[in-house]
Legacy VTK file of the C-alpha trace (Angstrom):
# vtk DataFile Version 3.0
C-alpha trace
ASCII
DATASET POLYDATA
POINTS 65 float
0.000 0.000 0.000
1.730 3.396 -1.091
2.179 6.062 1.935
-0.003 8.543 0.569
-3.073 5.510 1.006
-1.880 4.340 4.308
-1.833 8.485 5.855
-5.093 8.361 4.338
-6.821 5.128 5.644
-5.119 6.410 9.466
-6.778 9.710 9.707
-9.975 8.152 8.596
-9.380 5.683 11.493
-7.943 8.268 14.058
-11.737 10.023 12.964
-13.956 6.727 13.611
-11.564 6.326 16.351
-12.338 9.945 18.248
-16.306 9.750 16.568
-16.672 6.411 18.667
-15.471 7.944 22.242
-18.516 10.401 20.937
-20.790 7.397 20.673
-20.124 5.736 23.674
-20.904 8.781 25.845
-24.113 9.074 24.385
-25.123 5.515 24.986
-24.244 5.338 28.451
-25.707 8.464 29.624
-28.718 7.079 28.255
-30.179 5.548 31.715
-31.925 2.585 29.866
-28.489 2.109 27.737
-27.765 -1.509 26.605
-24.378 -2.411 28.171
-23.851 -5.079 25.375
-24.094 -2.251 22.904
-21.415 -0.512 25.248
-19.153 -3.612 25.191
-19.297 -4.232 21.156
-18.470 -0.525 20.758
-15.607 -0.593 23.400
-14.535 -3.443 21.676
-14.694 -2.065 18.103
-12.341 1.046 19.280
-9.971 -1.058 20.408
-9.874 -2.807 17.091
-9.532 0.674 15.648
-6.628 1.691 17.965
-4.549 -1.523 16.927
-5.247 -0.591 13.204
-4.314 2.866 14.192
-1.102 1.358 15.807
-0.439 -1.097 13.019
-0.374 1.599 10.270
1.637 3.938 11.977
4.326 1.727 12.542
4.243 0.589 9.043
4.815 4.491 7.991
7.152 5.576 10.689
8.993 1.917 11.689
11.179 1.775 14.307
14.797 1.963 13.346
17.177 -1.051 14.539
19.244 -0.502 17.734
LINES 1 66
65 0 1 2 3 4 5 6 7 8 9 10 11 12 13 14 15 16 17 18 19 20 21 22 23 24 25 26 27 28 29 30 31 32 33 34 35 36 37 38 39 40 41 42 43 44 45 46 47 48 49 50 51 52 53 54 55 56 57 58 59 60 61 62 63 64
């Protein structure tokens, strides 16, 4: 995948990413919230910040020691 793609693809993550915290606070300041609903989104940002993770050490790699 050429840089320009994979910068790309990470700020539209970093954006689902930050647009997800968003979510979350709605949902569980919703008294009648459904927790599993809480737990599948917790568990779908986490997803997003290993992608997040993934990509940017694919475009900024660590250099050998």
């Amino acid at each position: 995948m050429p840089k320009a793609a994979m910068l790309h693809r990470l700020a539209e993550l970093k954006l689902e990413h930050s647009d997800l915290d968003d979510v979350i606070a709605r949902v569980i300041d919703d008294p009648g919230h459904d927790e599993l609903r809480v737990r599948r989104l917790k568990k779908r940002k986490l997803l997003i910040k290993d992608q997040i993770a993934w990509l940017e050490r694919q475009i900024d790699p660590d250099e050998p020691a």
